[in-house]
Every structure is written in C-alpha cells, then in structure tokens.
C-alpha positions as CSV (number, residue, x, y, z in Angstrom):
1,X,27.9,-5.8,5.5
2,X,25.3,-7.4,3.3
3,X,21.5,-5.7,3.2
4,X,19.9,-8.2,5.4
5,X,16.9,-10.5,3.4
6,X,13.4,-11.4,3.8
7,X,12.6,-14.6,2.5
8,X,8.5,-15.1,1.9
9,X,7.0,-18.7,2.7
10,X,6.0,-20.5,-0.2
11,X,3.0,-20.9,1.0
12,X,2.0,-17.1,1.2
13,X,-1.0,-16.3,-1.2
14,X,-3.0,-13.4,-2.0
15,X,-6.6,-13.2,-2.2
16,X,-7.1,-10.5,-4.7
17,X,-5.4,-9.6,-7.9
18,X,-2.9,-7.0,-8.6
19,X,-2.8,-4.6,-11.3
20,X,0.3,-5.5,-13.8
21,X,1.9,-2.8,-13.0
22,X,1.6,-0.2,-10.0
23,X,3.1,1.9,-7.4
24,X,2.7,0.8,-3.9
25,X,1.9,3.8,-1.6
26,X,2.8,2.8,2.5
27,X,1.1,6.5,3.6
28,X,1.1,5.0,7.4
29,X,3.7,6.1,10.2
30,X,4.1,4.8,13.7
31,X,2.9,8.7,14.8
32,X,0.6,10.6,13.2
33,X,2.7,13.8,13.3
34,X,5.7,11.9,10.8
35,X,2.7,11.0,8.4
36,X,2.2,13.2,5.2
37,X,-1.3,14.5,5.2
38,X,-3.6,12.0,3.6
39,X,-4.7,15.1,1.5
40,X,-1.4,15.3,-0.3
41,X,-1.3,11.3,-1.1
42,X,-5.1,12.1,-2.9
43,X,-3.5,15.0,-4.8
44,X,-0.7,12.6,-6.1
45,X,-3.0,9.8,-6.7
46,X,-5.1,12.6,-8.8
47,X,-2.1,14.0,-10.4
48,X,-0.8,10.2,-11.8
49,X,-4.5,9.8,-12.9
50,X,-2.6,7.3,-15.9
51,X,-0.6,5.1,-12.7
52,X,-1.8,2.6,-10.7
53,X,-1.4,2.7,-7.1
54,X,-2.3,0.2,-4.5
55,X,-1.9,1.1,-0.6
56,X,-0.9,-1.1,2.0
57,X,-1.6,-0.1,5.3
58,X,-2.4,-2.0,8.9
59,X,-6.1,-2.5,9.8
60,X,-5.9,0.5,12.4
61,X,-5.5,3.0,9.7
62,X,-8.5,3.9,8.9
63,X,-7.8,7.5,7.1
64,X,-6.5,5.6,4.2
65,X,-9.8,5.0,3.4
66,X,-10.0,8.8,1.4
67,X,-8.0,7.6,-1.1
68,X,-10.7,4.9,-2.2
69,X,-12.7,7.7,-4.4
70,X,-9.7,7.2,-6.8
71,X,-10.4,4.6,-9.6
72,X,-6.9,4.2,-10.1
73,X,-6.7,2.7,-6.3
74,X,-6.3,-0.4,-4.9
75,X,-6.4,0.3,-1.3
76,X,-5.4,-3.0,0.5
77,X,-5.1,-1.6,4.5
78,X,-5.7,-3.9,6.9
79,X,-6.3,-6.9,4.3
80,X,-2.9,-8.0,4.5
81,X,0.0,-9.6,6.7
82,X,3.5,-8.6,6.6
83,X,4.2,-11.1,4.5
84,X,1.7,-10.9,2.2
85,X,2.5,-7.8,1.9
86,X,6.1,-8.5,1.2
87,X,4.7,-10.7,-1.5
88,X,2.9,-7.6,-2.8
89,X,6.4,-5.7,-3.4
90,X,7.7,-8.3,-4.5
C-alpha cells in the first residue's frame, strides 16, 4: 500500500529562522526508559561540532534544555506544533 501523507496547511508559518542546512534531532520518547540518555545526544552534538542540529521536542520536555550549551544548536522544544514542525522537516 502507499506510505500514507501529511499534507501541511498553507497557512503554517514559523517564527524563527532555520539554519540552511541541519540535522533535526527528536531526542523525546513517550517513556523515559526508550529515551537515549540526553548525555549521549550532547556528546553527538559535540562530536559534529561542524553540523547543525536543531531539536524538536514537546513543551513537557524539559531535559532537552542541556543541549542548549552547544552553539551549533537550535533547540526548538515546546515552541512548535505538529505541523509546524512537519514544516520544519520538510
């Protein structure tokens, strides 16, 4: 069967600006035990010190918030919708 779509309103708009080009980072899970350690998402930020990341997380998680002592970060959690965030990816 076909991979089903998502089609973003046109009228979905960010209110920030992205880097050109970047690697989006999702380091949330619906239980914190399926979550890999925040620490290990700073060492790979750290490691790709020449990349661009940009994190998109839901307002209620907070312990993304480590990861903005990276320059090379963007962290966008809890500043978006689904759909803006969609539009992020896309």
């Amino acid at each position: 069967p076909p991979p089903p779509q998502l089609f973003i309103p046109p009228n979905t708009a960010l209110d920030f600006s992205l880097p050109e080009k970047f690697v989006a980072l999702a380091p949330s899970a619906a239980y914190e035990l399926k979550r890999w350690p925040i620490e290990y998402w700073s060492q790979l930020v750290q490691l790709n010190s020449h990349l661009n990341f940009v994190v998109l997380a839901g307002p209620q998680d907070n312990f993304t918030s480590q990861l903005n002592a990276n320059k090379n970060v963007l962290n966008l959690t809890g500043k978006t919708n689904l759909m803006q965030s969609a539009l992020v990816l896309n």
